[in-house]
C-alpha positions in Angstrom: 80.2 39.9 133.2 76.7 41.3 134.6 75.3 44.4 132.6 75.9 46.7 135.6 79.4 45.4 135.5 79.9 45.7 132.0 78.5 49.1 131.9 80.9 50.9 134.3 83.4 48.8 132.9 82.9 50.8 129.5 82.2 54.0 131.0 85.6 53.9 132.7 87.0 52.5 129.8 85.3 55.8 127.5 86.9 58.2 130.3 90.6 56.9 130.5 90.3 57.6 126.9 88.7 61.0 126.4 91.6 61.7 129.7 94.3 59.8 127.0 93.3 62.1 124.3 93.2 65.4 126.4 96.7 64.4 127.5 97.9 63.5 124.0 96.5 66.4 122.2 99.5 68.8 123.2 102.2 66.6 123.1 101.2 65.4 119.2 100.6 69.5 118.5 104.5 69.8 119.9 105.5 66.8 118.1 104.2 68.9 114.8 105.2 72.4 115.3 104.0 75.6 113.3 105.5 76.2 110.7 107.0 72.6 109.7 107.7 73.6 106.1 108.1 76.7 103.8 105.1 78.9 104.0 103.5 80.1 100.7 102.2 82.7 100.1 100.4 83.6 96.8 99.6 86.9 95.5 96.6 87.3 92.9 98.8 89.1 90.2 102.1 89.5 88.3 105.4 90.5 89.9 106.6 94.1 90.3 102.7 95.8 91.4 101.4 96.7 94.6 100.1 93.5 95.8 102.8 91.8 95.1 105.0 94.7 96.8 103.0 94.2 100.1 103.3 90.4 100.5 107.5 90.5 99.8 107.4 93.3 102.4 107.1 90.2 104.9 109.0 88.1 103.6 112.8 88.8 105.9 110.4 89.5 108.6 108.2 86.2 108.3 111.1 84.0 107.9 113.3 85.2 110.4 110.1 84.7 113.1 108.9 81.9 112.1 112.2 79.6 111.2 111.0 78.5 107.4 111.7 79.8 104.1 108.3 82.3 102.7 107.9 82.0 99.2 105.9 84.2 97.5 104.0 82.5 94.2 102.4 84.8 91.4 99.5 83.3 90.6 97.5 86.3 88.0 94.8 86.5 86.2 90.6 86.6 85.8 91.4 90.0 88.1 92.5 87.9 90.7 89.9 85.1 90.6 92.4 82.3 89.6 95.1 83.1 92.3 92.5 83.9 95.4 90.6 80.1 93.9 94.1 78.8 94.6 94.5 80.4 98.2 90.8 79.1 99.2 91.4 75.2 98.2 94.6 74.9 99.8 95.2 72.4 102.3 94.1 74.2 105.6 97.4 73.6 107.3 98.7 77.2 108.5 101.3 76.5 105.5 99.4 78.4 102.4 98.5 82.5 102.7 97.5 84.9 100.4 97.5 88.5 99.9 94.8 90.1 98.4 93.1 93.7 97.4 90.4 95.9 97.3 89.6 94.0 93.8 89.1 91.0 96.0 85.9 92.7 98.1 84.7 93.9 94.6 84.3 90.6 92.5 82.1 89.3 95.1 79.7 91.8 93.4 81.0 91.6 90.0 80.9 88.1 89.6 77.9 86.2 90.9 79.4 82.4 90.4 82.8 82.3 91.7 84.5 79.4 92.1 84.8 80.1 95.8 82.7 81.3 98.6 84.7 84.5 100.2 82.7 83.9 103.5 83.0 80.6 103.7 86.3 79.2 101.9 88.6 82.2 103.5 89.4 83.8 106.8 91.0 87.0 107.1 94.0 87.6 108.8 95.6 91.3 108.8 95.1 94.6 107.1 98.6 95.2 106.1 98.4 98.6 104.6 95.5 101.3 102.8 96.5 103.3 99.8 94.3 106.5 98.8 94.1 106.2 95.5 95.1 109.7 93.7 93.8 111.7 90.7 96.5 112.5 87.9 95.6 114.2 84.9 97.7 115.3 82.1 99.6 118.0 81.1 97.3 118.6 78.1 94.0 118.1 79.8 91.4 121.3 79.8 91.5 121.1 83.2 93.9 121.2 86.2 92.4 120.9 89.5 89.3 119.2 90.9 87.2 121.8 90.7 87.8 122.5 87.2 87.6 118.9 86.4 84.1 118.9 87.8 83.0 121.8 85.6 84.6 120.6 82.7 82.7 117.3 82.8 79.2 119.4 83.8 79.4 121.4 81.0 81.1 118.2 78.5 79.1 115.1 79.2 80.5 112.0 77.8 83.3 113.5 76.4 85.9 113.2 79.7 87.8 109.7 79.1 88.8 108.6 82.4 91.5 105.0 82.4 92.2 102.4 84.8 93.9 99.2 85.6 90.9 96.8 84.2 87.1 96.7 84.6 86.1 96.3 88.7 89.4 97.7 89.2 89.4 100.1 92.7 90.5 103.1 90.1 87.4 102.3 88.2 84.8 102.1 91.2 86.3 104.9 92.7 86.1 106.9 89.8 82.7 105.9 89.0 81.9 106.7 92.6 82.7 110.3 91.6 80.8 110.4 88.8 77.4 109.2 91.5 78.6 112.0 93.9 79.3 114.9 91.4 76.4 113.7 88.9 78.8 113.5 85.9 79.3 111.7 83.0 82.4 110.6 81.8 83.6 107.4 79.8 85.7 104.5 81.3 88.5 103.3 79.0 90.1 100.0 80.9 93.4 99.2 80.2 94.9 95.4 81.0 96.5 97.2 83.9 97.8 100.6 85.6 101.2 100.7 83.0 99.5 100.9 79.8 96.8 103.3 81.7 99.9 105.7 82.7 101.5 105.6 79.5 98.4 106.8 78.1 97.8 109.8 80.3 101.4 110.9 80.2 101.1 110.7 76.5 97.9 112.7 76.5 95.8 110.1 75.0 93.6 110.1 77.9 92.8 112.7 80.3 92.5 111.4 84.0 93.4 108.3 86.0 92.7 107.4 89.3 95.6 105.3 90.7 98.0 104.3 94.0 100.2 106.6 94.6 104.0 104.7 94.1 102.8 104.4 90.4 102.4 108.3 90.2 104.9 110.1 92.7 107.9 109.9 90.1 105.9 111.1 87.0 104.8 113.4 88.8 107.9 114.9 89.8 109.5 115.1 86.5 106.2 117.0 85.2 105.2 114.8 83.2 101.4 114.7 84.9 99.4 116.5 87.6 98.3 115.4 90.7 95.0 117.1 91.9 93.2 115.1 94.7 94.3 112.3 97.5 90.5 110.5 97.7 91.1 110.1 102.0 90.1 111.9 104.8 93.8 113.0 105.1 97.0 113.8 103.0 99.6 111.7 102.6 103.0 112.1 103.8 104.4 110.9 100.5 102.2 113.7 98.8 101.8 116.5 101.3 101.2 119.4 98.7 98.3 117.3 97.1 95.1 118.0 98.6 92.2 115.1 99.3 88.9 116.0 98.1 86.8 115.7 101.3 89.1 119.6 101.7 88.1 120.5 98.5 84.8 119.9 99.1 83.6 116.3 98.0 83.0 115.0 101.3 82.3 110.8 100.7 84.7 111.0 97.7 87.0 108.1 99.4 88.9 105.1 97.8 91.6 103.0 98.4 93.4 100.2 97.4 94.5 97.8 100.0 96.5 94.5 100.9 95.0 92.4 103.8 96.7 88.8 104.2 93.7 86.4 103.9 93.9 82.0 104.9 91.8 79.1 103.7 89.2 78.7 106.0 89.3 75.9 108.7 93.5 76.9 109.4 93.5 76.3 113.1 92.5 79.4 114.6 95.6 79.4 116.7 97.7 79.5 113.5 95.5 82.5 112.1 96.1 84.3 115.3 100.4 83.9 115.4 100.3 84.9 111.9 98.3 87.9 112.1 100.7 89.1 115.1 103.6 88.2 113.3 102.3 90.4 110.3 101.3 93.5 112.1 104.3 93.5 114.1 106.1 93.8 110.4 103.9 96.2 109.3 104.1 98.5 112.3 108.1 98.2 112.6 109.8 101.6 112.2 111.5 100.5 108.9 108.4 98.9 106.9 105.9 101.6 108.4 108.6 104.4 107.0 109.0 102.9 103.4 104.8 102.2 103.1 104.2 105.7 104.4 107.2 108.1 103.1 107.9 105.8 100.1 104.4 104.3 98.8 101.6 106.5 100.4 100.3 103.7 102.2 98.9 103.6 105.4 100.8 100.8 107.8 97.9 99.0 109.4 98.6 95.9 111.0 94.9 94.1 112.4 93.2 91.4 114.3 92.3 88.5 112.4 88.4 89.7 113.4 89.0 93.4 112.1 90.7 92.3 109.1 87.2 90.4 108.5 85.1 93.5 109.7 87.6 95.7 107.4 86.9 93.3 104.0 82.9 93.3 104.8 82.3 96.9 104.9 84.4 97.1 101.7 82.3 95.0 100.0 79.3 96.5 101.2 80.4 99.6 100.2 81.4 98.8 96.6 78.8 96.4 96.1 76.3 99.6 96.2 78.6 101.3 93.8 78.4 98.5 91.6 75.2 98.7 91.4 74.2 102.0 91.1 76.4 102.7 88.4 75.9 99.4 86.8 79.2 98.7 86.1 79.8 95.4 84.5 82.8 93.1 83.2 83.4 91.4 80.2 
């Protein structure tokens, strides 16, 4: 066969099959629907806490939309290192999610060799929900509103104990971002999470702690500790007599936990994108937006896959600085 010959021979040959392939592309993506087994999704801690509260929030939802089984898998410890590690190395097929919070944004700060790159190994999703943390102190504490607890610490350094759930936890930045903005100086006692922390403060052993509010709103109603500041711009229906502080006059005091749904990076982005509908359409539903807001003083959010990835960078941003200038460390 001449050379010319041959040539347009194998340039034909090369465009009947890049035409084969753009013709068999669908058909094998419809031969292999989304989702074509049960879809995991882990959560970073143990069973019963907020996180773990969010992600079963989808499940009914997920299952019934999508046509598979949702199982969610507690996977705690290393504050939420070995569970996220697990979401960022499974296999990219649209078939393993995870839920993660505001800890997640934190440890990218707090721990300089992670096993896992968060802007590289994992994609958001959706911002499911934001929960202003909220400032309970005891009923034995010196001190009864935010104001007082200001002046108290002023004219005590060192001698207000504050708790939280665990070193790097969002109670303990947020309450060491107090500290930066009111120039105190008060002592972090970490607890191995928000129960023992509670039981402390309604037991008087410690003075204040910094939590979500579903672990505070029924202590709190049988008196047995004070609520005195919602750290958002606005009150939350759950709590509507409890002020925030930007009212009382700490204007930047602001802190949240959060769950966003977050995927291994390289999931097809068409996957990511059904998801993150299927999840904010859950979130934003009259029933789950009720119980988040009038139940657990959450804010239903429901995102983009781009905002949730916006949302998680200016958290870390913001508590990397934090961080810093309060040197806060782990163990």
């Amino acid at each position: 066969m001449p050379s010319t010959s041959r040539r347009g021979f194998l340039q034909s040959t090369a465009a009947a099959a890049a035409a084969a392939t753009t013709v068999l592309a669908p058909s094998a993506w419809a031969q292999s629907p989304w989702p074509s087994k049960p879809i995991r999704i882990i959560v970073p801690y143990t069973a019963g806490g907020f996180t773990d509260q969010m992600a079963r929030l989808l499940q009914v939802g997920l299952q019934k939309a999508l046509g598979q089984p949702v199982i969610v898998e507690n996977k705690p410890g290393a504050n939420s290192i070995i569970g996220v590690d697990q979401i960022a190395k499974a296999a990219p097929d649209g078939h393993t999610f995870g839920v993660v919070i505001a800890a997640y944004a934190a440890n990218t700060t707090l721990y300089p060799k992670l096993p896992y790159n968060p802007k590289k190994d994992l994609v958001g999703v959706s911002l499911m929900g934001v929960s202003p943390l909220v400032a309970a102190v005891a009923m034995n504490a010196p001190f009864k509103t935010t104001p007082e607890l200001i002046a108290y610490a002023k004219a005590n350094p060192g001698k207000v104990g504050f708790g939280s759930s665990g070193s790097g936890s969002s109670a303990h930045l947020t309450t060491e971002l107090m500290k930066l903005l009111t120039r105190t100086d008060m002592v972090h006692v970490p607890y191995k999470g928000a129960a023992p922390a509670l039981a402390d403060l309604m037991g008087g052993q410690i003075p204040l702690f910094l939590d979500p509010p579903p672990n505070l709103i029924q202590p709190a109603k049988a008196g047995r500790i004070r609520l005195i500041g919602v750290a958002s711009d606005k009150r939350l229906a759950a709590l509507p007599d409890v002020p925030t502080f930007v009212e009382q006059g700490y204007d930047g005091l602001l802190g949240s936990t959060w769950a966003a749904m977050i995927a291994p990076a390289g999931v097809p982005r068409e996957i990511v994108q059904r998801m993150s509908a299927e999840v904010s359409r859950i979130i934003r539903s009259a029933e789950v937006s009720q119980r988040l807001e009038q139940v657990m003083g959450t804010f239903a959010e429901g995102s983009t896959p781009e905002e949730c990835d916006r949302f998680i960078a200016a958290e870390t941003e913001k508590w990397g600085r934090v961080i810093r200038e309060a040197k806060v460390t782990v163990d």
